[in-house]
N, C-alpha and C positions, 0 to 999 in steps of 0.2 A: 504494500500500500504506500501510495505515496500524498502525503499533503500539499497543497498550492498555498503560499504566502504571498499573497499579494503584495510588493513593494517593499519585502523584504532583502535587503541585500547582506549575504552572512559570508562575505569577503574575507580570506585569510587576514590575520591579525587582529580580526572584529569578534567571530566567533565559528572558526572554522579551520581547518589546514589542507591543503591541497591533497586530493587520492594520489599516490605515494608512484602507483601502476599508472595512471592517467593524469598525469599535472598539465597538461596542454590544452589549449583551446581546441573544443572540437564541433567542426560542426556540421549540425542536424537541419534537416527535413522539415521535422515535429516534435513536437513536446514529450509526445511517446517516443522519439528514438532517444531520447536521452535518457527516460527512466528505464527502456531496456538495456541500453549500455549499462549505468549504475545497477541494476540488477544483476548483472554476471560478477560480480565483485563485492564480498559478505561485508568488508569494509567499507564500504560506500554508505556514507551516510545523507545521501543526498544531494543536487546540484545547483548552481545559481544557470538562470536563463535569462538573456537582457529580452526584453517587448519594444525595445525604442530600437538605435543604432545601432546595436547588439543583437537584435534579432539574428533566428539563424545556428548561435552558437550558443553551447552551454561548458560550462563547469562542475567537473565533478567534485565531492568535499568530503572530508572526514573527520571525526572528531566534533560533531557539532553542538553548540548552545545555541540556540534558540532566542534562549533571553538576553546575549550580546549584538544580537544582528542587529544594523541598523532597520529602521522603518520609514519611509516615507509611504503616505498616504497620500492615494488616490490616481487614478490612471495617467494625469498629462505629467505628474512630476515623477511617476514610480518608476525609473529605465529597466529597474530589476525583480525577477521573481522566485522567493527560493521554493524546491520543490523536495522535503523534507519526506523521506522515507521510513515507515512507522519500524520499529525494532524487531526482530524475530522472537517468540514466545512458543513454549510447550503448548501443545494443543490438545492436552488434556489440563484439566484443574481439579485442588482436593476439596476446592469452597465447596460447602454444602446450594441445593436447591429449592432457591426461597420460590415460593407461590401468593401471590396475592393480589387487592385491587389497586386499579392507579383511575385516574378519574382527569377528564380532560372538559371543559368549558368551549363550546365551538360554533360558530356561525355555521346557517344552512351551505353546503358543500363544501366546505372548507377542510374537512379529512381526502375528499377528492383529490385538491390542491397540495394540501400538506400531510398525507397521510403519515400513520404512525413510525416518527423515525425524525431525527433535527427536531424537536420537541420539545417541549413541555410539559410535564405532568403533575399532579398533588396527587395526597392520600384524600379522604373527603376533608378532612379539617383545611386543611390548606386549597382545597380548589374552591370552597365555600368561601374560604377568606377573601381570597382573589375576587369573585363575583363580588360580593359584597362592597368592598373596597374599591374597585375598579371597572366593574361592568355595570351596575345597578343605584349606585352610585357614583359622586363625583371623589372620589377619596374621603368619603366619609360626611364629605361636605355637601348635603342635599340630592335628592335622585339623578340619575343620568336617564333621560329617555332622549334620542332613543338611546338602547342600550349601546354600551362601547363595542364597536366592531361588529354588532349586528348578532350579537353572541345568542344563541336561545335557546341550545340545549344543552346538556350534562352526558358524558357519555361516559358507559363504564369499562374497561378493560380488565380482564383476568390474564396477570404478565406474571412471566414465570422468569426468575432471573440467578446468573451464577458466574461471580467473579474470576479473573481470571486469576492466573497464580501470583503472578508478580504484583496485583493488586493482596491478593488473600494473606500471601508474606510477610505484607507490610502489617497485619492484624486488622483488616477492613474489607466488607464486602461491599461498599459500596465508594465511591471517587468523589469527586468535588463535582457540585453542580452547578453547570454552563448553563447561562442564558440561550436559548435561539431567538432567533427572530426572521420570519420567512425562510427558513431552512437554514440561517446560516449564523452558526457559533460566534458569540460575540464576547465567550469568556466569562469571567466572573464580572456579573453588574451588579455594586454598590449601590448609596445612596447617591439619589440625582442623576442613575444611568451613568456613575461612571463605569467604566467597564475593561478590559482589561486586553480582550484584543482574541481575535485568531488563535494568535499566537500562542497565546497561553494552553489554548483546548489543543492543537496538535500538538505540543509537547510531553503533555500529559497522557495524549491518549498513544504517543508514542512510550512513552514508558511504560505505561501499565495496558496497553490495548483497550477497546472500545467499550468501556465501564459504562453502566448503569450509575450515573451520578444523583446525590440528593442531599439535600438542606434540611437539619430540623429547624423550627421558628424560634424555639429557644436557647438557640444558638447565637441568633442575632446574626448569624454570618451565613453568606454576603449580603443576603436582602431577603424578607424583611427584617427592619431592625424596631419595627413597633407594631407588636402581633401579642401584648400582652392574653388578649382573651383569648387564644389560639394557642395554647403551647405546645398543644401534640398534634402542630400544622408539620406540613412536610411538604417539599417539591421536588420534583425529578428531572432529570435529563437523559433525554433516550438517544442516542445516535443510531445514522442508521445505520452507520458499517459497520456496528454492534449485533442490528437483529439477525436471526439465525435463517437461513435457507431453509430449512428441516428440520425436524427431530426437535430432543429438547436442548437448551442450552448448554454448551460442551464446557464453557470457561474461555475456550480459542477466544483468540483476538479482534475475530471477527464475529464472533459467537454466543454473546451472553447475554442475550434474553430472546424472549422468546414472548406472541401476545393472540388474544384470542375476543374477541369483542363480547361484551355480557351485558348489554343494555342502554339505553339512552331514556333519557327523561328530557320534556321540555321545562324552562324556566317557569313557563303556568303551569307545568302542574308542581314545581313544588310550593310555585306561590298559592296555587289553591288550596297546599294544607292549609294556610292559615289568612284567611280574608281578613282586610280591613283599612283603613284609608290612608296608611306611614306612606306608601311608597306606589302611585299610580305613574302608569305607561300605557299609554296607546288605549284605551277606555278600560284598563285590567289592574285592580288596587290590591295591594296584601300587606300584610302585616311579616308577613315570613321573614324578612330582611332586620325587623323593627330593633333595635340594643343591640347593635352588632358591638358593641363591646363590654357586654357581657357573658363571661365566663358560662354560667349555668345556662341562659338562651344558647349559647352559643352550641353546646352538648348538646339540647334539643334539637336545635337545628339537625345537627351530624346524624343522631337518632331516628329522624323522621324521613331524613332523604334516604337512609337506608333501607327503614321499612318500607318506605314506597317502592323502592328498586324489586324489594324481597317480593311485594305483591303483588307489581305487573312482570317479575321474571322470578317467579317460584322452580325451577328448572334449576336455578344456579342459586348456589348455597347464600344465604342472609349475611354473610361478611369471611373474613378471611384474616386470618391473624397477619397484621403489616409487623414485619420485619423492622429492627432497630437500623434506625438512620445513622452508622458508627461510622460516618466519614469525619474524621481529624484534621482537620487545615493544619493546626498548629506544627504536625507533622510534615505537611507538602511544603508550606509557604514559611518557614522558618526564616529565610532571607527575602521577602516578597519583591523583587525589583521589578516586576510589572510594570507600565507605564499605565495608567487610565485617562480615559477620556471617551466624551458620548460621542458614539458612533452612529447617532442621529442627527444632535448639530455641530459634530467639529469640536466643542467645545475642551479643551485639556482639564484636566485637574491640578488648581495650583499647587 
């Protein structure tokens, strides 16, 4: 597997040293003929490709950080692209096989567009929160109609998931959870969207292969960091060079999870558990949303969306034991040099 860093350039002395067998300018066709050269070569960690003047030619590189390459952002000023090749890993693992639900908040065909895979996911406490705070409201601060993003059902997934080794080693089954956004990894996003880059997610998923990422809420880290009524919220990150072709999930690098769809609810109906005039949209009032930051509502809530599930899809079991969210930053990010900044407007982080 190889990753695309856009306007990454990871130039010997920056964060790279020349392939030892190939240190010459060489050059290619296409983009594919350089990641087949680097592939004949176990030490090949990768190659720089210019898109500007440079077109044509690529380098090959070994020894690579990731986190020294320079970065220039965005196509007229980027001349360079590196193309980070993910690490080789056993393709079996001893992690055990967790089984459970993940829950996703979605506009009408918008799984067409982005189906399951570059993602986002919650347990129900955390895709509740989400709605609440950002679809149904304005952040807390009065209704949103229409809803954000046109969002209007709930959908449930039954994901069966299993670390790989070089993740399980480190005492975790599950990785740090990446933000997506339209399919494409934007790293760890903080408060105010800063976020951390590409970069950060192919690295990581080069060390430990295509993890099953996820956040508990009272962790505070990386976002949210004001989820007091929600403490056993949780979010996920599904890549999709993670989900499995077949079978069930092996732990390979390409391999660890696995999902099966168990139902959708629309947002009336779970606002019809509980009618009443907090929160009207489009001629449709409920109460269901009403204390979103209270604790024991907040249980109800979780409670109620379940048993609805349970009793228009009685077929599939009423909950499923969620698995502990044991990802440890403290562990990955002991030197954090990240750079952040929103990848919406440009803005850096001072």
């Amino acid at each position: 597997f190889f990753f695309q860093l856009e306007g990454y350039n990871c130039w010997p002395g920056n964060a790279s040293a020349p392939l030892p067998q190939r240190r010459e300018e060489i050059p290619v066709s296409s983009v594919n003929d350089c990641r087949l050269i680097c592939s004949q070569f176990p030490n090949c960690g990768g190659f720089i490709v210019g898109n500007k003047a440079k077109s044509g030619k690529c380098w090959l590189r070994t020894s690579v950080s990731v986190e020294a390459c320079v970065q220039n952002v965005g196509r007229s000023i980027a001349d360079w692209d590196f193309h980070l090749r993910a690490m080789d890993q056993p393709w079996t693992s001893p992690a055990p096989l967790r089984e459970f639900y993940m829950y996703r908040a979605t506009a009408p065909g918008s799984l067409s567009t982005y189906p399951l895979g570059e993602i986002n996911t919650g347990n129900m406490e955390g895709t509740l929160w989400y709605l609440m705070n950002e679809v149904v409201s304005n952040y807390s601060r009065g209704v949103r109609c229409p809803r954000r993003f046109g969002i209007s059902k709930l959908h449930r997934f039954k994901v069966r998931v299993r670390s790989t080794s070089a993740l399980f080693s480190s005492g975790m089954n599950f990785g740090v959870r990446f933000a997506y956004d339209q399919g494409k990894c934007e790293g760890r996003c903080f408060l105010d969207n800063m976020c951390t880059g590409e970069g950060d997610c192919a690295d990581q998923y080069n060390k430990y292969g295509f993890f099953v990422g996820c956040n508990k809420f009272s962790d505070k880290y990386p976002f949210p960091v004001e989820a007091n009524a929600v403490p056993d919220g949780v979010w996920y990150s599904l890549p999709l060079a993670g989900r499995c072709r077949s079978g069930l999930p092996t732990g390979a690098p390409d391999c660890t999870w696995t999902y099966e769809d168990a139902g959708a609810l629309t947002l009336q109906d779970l606002e019809s558990i509980a009618p009443g005039p907090s929160n009207c949209c489009e001629g449709h009032c409920t109460d269901f949303w009403k204390h979103e930051f209270d604790t024991e509502r907040m249980v109800w809530r979780v409670d109620a969306a379940k048993q609805l599930f349970h009793q228009r899809f009685p077929q599939w079991p009423a909950d499923l034991t969620t698995p502990a969210c044991n990802f440890d930053h403290t562990k990955w990010y002991v030197d954090d040099r990240w750079h952040r900044r929103d990848p919406w407007s440009g803005r850096e982080k001072k």
